[in-house]
BAKEZA-254793 format. One record per atom (N, C-alpha, C): residue in one letter; x, y, z. Coordinates in steps of 0.001 Angstrom, whole numbers, padded with zeros to 6 digits, always signed. Layout:
N
AXYZ...
This chain:
257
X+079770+051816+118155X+079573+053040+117368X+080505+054131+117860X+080888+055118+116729X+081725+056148+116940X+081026+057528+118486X+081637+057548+119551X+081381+058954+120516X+081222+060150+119565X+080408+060623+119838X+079843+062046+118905X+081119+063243+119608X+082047+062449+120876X+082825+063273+121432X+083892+063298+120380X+084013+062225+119246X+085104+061952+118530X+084511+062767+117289X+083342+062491+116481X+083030+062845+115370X+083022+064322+115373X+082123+065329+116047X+081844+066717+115914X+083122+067103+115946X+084448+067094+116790X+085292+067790+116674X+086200+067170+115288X+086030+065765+115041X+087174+065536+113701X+085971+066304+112305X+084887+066293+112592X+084227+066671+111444X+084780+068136+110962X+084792+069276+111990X+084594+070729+112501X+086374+070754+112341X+087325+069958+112371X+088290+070393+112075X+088848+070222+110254X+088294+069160+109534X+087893+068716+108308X+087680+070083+107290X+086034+070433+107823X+085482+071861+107049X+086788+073001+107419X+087290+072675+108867X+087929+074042+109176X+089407+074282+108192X+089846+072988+108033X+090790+072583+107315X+090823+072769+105595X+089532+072556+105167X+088931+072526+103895X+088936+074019+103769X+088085+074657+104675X+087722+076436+104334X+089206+076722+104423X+090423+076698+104994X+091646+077591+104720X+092178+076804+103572X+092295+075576+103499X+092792+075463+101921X+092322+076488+100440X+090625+075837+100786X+089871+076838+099261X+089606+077735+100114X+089661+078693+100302X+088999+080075+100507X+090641+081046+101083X+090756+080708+102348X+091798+081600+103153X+092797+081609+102364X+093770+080413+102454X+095063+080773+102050X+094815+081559+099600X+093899+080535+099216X+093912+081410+098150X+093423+083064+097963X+092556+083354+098889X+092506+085187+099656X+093437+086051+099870X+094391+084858+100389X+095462+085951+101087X+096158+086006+100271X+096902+085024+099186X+097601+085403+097772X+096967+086192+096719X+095940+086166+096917X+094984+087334+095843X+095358+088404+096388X+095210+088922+097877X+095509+090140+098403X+097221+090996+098407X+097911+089677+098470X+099387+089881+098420X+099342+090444+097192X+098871+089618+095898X+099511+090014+094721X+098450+091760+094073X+097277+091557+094619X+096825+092879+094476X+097596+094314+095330X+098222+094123+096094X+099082+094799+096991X+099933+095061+095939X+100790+094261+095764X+102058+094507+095163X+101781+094962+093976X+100500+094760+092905X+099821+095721+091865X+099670+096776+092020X+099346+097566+093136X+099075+098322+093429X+100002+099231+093853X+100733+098636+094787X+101987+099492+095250X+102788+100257+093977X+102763+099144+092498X+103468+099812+091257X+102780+100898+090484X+101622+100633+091218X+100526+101688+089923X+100360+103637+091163X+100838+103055+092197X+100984+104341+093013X+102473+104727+092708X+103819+104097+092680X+104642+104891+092386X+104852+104866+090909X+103888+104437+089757X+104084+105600+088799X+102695+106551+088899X+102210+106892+089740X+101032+107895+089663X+101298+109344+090137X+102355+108814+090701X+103261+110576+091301X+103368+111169+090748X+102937+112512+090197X+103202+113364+089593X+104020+114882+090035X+105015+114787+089317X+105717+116178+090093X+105075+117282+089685X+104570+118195+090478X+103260+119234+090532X+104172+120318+089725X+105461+120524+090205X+106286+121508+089506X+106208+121771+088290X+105978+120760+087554X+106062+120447+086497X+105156+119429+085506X+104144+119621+086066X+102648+119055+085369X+101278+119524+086072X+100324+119611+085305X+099047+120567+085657X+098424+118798+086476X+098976+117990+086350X+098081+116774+086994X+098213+116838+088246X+097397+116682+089033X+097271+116938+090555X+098199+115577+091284X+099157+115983+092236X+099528+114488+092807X+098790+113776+093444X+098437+112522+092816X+098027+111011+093156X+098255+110625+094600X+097703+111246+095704X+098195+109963+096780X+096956+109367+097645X+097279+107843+097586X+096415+106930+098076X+096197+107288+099705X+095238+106463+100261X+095190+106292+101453X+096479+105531+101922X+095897+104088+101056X+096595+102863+101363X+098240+102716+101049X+098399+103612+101151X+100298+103982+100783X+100998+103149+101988X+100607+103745+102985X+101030+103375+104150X+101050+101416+104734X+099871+101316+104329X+099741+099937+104175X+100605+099149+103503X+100810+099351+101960X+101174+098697+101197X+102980+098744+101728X+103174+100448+102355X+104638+100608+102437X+105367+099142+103745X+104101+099265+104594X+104508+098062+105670X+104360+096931+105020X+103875+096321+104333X+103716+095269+103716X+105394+094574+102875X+105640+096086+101933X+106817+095600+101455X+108150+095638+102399X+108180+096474+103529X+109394+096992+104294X+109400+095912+104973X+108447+095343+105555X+108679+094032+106277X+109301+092646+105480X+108872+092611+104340X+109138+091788+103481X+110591+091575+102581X+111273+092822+102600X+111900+093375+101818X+113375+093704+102718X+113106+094546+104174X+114015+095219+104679X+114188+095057+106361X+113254+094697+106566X+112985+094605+108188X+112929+093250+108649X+113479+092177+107843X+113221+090980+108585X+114703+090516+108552X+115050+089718+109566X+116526+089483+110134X+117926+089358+108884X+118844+089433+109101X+119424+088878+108161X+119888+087640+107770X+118934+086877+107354X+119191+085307+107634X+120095+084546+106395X+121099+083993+106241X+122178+083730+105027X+121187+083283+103902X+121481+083515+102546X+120901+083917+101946X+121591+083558+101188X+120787+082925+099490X+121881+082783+098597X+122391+084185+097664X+123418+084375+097425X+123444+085518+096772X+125304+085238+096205X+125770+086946+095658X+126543+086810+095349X+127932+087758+095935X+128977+088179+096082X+129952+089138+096409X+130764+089628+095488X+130982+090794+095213X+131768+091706+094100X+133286+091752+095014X+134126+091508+094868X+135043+091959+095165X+135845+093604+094895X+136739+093967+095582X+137366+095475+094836X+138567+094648+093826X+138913+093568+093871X+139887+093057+092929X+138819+092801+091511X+137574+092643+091161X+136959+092184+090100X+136461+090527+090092X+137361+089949+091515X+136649+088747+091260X+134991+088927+092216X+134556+088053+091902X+133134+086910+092129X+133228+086132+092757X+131930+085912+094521X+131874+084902+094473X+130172+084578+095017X+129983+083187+094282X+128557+082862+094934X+128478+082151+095931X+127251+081873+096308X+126816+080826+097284X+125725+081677+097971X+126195+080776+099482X+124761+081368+100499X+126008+082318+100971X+125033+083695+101107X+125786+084664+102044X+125175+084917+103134X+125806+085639+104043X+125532+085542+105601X+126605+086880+106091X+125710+087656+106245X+125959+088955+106650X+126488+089238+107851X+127428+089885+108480X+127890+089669+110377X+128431+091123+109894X+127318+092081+110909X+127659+093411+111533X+128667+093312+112435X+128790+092505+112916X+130016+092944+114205X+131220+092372+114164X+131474+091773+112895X+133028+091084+112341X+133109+092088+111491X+132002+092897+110649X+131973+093493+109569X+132491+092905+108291X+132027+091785+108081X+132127+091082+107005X+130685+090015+106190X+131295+089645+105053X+129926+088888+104361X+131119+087532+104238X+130036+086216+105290X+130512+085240+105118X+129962+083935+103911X+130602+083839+103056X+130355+082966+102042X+130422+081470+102125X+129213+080954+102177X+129598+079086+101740X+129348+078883+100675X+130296+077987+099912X+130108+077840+098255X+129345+076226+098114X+129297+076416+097168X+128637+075251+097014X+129676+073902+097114X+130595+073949+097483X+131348+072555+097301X+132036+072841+099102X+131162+073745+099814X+130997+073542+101516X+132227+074049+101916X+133017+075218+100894X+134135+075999+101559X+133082+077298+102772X+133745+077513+103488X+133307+078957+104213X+134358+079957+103480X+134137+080940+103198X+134861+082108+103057X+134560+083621+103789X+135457+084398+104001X+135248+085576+105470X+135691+086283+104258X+134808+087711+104023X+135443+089224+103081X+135110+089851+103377X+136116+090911+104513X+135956+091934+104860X+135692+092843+104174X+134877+093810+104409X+134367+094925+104603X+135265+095824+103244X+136256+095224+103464X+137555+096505+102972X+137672+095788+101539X+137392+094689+101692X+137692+093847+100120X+136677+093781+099467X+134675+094340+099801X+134028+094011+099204X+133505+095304+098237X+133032+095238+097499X+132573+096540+096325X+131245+096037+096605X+130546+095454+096259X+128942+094945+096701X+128558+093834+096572X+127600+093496+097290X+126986+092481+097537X+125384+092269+097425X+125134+090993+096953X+123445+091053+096307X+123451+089364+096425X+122028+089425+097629X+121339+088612+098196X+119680+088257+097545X+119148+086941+097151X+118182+086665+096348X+117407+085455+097542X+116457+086259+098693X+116193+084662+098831X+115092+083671+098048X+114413+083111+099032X+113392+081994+098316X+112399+082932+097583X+112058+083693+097947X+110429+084848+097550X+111334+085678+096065X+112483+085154+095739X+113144+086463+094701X+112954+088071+095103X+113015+088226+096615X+113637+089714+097032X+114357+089913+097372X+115291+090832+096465X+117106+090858+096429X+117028+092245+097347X+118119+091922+097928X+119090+093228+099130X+120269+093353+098722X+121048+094798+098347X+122099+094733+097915X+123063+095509+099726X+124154+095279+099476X+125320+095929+100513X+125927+096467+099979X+126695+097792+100432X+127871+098522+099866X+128966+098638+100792X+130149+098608+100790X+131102+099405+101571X+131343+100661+101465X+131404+101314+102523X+131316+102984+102577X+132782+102954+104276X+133111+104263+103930X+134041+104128+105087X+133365+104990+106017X+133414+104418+107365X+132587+105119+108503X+133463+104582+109797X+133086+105687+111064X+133849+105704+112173X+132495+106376+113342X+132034+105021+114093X+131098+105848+115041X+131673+106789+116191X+130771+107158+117075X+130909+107638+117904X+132056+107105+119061X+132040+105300+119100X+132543+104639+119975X+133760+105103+119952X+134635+105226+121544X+135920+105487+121519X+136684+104654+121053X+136321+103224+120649X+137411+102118+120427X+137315+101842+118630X+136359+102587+118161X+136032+102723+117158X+136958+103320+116137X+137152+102923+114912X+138223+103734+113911X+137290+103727+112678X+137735+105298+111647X+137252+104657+110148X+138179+103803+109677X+136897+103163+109157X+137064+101745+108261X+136285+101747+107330X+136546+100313+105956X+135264+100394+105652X+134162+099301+106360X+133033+099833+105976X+131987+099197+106611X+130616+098506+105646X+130059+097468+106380X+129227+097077+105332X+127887+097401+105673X+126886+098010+104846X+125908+098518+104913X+124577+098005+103874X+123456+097552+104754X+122322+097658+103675X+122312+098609+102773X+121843+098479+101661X+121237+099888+101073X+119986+099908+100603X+119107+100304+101445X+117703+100103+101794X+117015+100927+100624X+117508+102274+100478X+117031+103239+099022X+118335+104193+098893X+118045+104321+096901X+119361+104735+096691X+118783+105749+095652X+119258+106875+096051X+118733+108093+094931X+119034+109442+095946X+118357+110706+095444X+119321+111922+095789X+119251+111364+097139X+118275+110894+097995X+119445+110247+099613X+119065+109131+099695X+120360+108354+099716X+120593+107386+099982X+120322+106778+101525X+119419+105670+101867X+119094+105319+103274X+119821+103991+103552X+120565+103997+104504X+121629+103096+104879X+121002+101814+106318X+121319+100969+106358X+121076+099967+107473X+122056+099299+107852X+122538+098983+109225X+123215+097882+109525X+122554+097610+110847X+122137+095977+110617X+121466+095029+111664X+122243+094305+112524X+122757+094204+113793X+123647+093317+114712X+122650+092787+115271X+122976+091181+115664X+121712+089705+116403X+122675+089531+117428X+121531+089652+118274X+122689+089293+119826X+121975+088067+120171X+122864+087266+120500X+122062+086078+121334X+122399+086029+122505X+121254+085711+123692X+120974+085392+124825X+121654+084901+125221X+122648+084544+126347X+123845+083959+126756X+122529+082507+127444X+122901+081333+127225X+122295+080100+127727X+120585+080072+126966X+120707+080876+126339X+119012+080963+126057X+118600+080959+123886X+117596+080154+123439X+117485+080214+122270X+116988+081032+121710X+116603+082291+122496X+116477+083411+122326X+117526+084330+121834X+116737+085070+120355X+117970+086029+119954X+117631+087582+120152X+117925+089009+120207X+117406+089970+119754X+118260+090669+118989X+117756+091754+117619X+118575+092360+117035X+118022+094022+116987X+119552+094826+117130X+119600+095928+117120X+119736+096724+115804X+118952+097771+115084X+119423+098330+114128X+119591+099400+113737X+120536+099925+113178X+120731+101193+113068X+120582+102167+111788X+120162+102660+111465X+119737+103586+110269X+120869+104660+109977X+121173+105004+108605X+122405+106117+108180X+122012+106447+106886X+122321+107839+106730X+122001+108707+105638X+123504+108982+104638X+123517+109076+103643X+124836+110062+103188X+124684+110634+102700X+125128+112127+103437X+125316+113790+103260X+126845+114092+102549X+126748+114525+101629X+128214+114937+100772X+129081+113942+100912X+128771+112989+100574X+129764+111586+100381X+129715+111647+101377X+129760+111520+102532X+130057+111173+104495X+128448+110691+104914X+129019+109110+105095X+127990+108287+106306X+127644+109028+107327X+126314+108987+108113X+126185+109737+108908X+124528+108913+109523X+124796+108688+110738X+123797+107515+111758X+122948+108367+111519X+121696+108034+111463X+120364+108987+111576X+120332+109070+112977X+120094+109575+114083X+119812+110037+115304X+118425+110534+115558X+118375+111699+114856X+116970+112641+114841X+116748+112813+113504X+115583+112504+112764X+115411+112352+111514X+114900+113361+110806X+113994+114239+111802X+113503+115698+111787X+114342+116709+111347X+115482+116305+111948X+116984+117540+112570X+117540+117184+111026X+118149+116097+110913X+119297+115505+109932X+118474+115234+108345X+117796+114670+108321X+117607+114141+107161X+116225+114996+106246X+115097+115723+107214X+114273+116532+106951X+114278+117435+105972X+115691+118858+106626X+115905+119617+106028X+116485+119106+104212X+116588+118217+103927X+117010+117730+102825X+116096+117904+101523X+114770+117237+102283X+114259+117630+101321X+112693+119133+101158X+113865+119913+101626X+112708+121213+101611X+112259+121479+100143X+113065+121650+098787X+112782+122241+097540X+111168+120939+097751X+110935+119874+098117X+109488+119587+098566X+108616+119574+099927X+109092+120887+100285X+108091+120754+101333X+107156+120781+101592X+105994+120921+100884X+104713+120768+100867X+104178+119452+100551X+104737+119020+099352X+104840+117598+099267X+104710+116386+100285X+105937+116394+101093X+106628+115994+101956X+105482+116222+103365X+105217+117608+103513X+103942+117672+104638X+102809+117117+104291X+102305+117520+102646X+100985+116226+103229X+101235+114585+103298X+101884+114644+102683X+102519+113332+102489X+102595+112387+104120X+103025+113461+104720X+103350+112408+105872X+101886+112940+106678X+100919+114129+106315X+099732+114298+107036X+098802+113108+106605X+098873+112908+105536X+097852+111671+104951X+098344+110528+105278X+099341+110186+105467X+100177+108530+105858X+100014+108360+107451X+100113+109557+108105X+099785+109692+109568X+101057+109282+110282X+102168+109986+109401X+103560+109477+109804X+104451+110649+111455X+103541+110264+112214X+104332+111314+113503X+105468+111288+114067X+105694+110115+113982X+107319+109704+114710X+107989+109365+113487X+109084+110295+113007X+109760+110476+112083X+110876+109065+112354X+111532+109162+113628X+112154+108459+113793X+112069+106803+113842X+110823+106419+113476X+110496+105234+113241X+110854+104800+111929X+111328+103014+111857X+111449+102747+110787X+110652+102648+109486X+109825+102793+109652X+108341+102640+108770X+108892+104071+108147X+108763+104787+108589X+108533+106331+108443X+109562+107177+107665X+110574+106572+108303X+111831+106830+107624X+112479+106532+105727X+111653+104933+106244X+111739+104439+104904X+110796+105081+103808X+109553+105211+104191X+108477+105417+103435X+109183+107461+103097X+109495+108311+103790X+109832+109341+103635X+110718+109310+102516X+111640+108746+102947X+113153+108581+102086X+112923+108323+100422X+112035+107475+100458X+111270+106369+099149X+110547+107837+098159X+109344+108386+098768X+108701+109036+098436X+109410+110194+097614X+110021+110861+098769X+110988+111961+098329X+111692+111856+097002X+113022+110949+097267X+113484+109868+095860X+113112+110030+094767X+111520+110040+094880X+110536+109680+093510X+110385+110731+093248X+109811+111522+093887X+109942+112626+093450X+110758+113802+092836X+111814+113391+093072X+113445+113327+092913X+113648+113200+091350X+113386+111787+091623X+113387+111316+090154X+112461+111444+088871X+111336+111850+089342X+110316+112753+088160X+110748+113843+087656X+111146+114779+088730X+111341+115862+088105X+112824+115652+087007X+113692+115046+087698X+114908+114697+086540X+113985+114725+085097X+113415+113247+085164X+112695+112839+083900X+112459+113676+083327X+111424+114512+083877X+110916+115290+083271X+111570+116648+082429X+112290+117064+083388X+113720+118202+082502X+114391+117584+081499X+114571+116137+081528X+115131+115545+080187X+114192+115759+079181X+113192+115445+079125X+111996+115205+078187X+111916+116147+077334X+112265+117580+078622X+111870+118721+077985X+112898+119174+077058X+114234+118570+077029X+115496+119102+076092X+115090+118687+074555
């Protein structure tokens, strides 16, 4: 006869196995896709106060939903990706792309297993689609850091949000010398009057931008519980918000012609 040392644990892993099939994993896609319902029904609920007696809409769960998509969307490595490259000549090309901050180029494999290297200087944009269908686009912008060995060039940049300010990313992966360990560094940039410009202090640089909402903008980040400006969460979710707001009021002055 079967050891009850064998049965209780194959039984207890069976049910345990059974409950995340029907219950867990279909929960957690109910919750994903109610998220992402939700996230659309809060940014059209914004109402620009300037210009409507409707009180602005803001959730608790803003904040939530904002980590949910930034992780999904903007914060996870840059891993090659199928997508496509614009050239500044007008040509096209597809395949898997594969992004390299520190060659400053988007490396292309096509489907018939060429590699191709396009610098920075040759690309107009770039748009990445992976498995989940969440596209990331790149731009070239010309920029020159701080570094002494450094020159302007152009450079290739996430473009994380694009409206009156534009929020910029570039991610470099260092790997561990002997080790399968990787870590990556990233850096955040704004553009002020056509000129790239690293976010540093986000308070200092990018804040004053949007004063014509400052009240907005203060509860906004009092209700999100956003204290460290300089965090990526924070930055993004600021940048996003603002934007929208940005962009209502446009709407809305059209409407009114």
């Amino acid at each position: 006869s079967q050891s009850s040392n064998d049965t209780f644990p194959t039984g207890m892993h069976i049910a345990a196995y059974k409950k995340i099939i029907e219950v867990t994993i279909p929960g957690v896609e109910q919750l994903r896709n109610t998220l992402e319902s939700k996230s659309r029904i809060i940014v059209n609920t914004y109402i620009c106060k300037k210009y409507s007696k409707t009180e602005l809409i803001m959730r608790k769960y803003t904040a939530l939903i904002g980590i949910l998509l930034i992780s999904a969307n903007f914060l996870q490595a840059q891993a090659p990706t199928a997508g496509s490259v614009l050239l500044t000549n007008q040509g096209e090309v597809t395949g898997t792309v594969d992004i390299n901050s520190f060659i400053n180029s988007a490396i292309v494999t096509t489907d018939d297993e060429r590699q191709l290297t396009y610098h920075a200087s040759m690309i107009e944009e770039v748009v990445t689609v992976d498995d989940c269908d969440r596209e990331r686009s790149y731009r070239s912008f010309d920029y020159r850091s701080r570094n002494f060995f450094d020159r302007m060039e152009k450079k290739l940049f996430q473009v994380v949000n694009d409206g009156s300010i534009t929020l910029l990313r570039r991610v470099f992966e260092y790997d561990i010398f002997n080790s399968s360990d990787e870590y990556t560094i990233e850096e955040w940039y704004y553009i002020e009057e056509g000129k790239v410009e690293r976010i540093r202090n986000f308070r200092r640089q990018v804040l004053p931008l949007m004063d014509d909402y400052a009240e907005e903008m203060k509860e906004f980040r009092k209700l999100n519980k956003l204290r460290n400006l300089n965090d990526d969460l924070s930055m993004y979710l600021m940048v996003s918000y603002y934007n929208r707001l940005r962009s209502l009021e446009e709407q809305s002055l059209l409407s009114q012609r």
